[in-house]
C-alpha positions as CSV (number, residue, x, y, z in Angstrom):
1,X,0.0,0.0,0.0
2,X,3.1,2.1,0.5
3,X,3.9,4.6,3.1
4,X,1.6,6.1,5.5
5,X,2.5,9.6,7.1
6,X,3.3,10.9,10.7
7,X,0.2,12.5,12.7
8,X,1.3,16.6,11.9
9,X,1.4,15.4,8.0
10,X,-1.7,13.2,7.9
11,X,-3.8,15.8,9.9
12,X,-2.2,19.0,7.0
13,X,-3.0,16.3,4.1
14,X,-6.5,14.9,4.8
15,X,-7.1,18.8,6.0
16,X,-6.1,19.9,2.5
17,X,-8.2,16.8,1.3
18,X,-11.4,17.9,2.4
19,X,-11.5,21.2,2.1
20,X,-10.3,20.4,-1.4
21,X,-7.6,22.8,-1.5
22,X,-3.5,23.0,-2.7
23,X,-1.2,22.3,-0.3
24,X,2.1,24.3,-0.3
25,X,5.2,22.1,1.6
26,X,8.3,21.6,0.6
27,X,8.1,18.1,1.9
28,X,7.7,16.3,-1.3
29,X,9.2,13.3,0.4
30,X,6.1,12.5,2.8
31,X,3.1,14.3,0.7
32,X,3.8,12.0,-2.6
33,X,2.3,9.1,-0.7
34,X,-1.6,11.6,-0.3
35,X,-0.7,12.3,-4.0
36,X,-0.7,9.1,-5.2
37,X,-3.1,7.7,-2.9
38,X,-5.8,10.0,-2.5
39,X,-5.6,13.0,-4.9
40,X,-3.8,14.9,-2.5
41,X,-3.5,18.8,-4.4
42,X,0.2,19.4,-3.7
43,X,3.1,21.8,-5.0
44,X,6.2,22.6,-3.6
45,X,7.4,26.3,-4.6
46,X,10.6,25.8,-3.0
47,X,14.7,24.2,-4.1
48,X,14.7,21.5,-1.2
49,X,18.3,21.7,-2.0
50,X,18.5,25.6,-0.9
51,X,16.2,24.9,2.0
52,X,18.3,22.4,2.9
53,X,21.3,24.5,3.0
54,X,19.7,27.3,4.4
55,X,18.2,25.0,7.5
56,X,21.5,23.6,8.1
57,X,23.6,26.6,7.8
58,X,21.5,28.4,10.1
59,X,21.0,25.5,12.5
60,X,17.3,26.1,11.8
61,X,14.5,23.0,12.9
62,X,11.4,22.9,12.9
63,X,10.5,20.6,16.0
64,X,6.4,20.0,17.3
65,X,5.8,22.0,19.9
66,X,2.1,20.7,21.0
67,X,0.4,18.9,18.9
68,X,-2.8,18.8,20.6
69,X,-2.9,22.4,21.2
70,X,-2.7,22.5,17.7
71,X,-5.5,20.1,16.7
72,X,-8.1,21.6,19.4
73,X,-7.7,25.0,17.3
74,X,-7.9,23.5,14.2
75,X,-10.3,21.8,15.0
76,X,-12.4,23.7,17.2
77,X,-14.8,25.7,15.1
78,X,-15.4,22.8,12.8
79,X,-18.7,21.5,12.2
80,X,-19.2,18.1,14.1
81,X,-19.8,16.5,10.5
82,X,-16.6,17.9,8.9
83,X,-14.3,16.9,11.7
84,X,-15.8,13.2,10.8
85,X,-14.9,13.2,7.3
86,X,-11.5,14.8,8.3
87,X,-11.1,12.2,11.1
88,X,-11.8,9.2,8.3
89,X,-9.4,10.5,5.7
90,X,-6.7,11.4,8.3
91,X,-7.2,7.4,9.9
92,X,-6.1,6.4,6.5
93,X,-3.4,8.4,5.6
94,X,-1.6,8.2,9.2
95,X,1.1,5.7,10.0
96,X,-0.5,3.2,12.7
97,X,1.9,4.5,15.5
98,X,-0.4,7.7,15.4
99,X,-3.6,6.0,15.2
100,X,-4.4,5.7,19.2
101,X,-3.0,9.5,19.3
102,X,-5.5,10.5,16.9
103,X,-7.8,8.7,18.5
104,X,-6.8,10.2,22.3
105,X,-7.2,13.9,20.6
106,X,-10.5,13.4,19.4
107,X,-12.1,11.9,22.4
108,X,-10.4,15.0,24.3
109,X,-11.9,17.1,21.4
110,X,-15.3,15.7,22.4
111,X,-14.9,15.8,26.1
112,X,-14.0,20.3,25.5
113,X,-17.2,20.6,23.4
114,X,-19.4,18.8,25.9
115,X,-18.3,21.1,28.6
């Protein structure tokens, strides 16, 4: 089937799935796999070569600060019926290691809007 992506790339890829819009990355490397497998609208307007460079030259990452944080804002003015179809196409784009993460978010996701 190929190569699933990490959480943080499957929830920007099934995001940019459903909302049927272009994703700009330059991270060819993981997005090819939502390309090939599920129409994934994807261009990358930068030289990874020169990003590359530049990162490393400026000791530049780009580390995950809170990933739940993250998905809560997202997600939180999302119609309940929109964050399904997102959840479905994220669960099969995401790499099993982050399928009970996802699954942890969204019940905390559903425990904040109950409250």
């Amino acid at each position: 089937m190929g190569k699933k992506l990490p959480l943080p790339d499957a929830v920007i890829a099934a995001t940019a799935i459903e909302m049927n819009a272009q994703l700009l990355s330059n991270n060819d490397k993981d997005f090819s796999f939502a390309v090939d497998r599920f129409g994934l609208k994807f261009l990358n307007p930068i030289d990874r070569t020169e990003l590359d460079f530049f990162m490393k030259e400026n000791n530049l990452a780009k580390p995950v600060k809170n990933l739940q944080q993250t998905f809560e804002k997202v997600c939180s003015k999302m119609h309940e019926d929109d964050l399904r179809r997102l959840a479905s196409t994220l669960f099969n784009i995401v790499n099993q290691e982050s399928k009970s993460q996802i699954l942890r978010m969204a019940f905390s996701l559903k425990r904040k809007r109950a409250e």
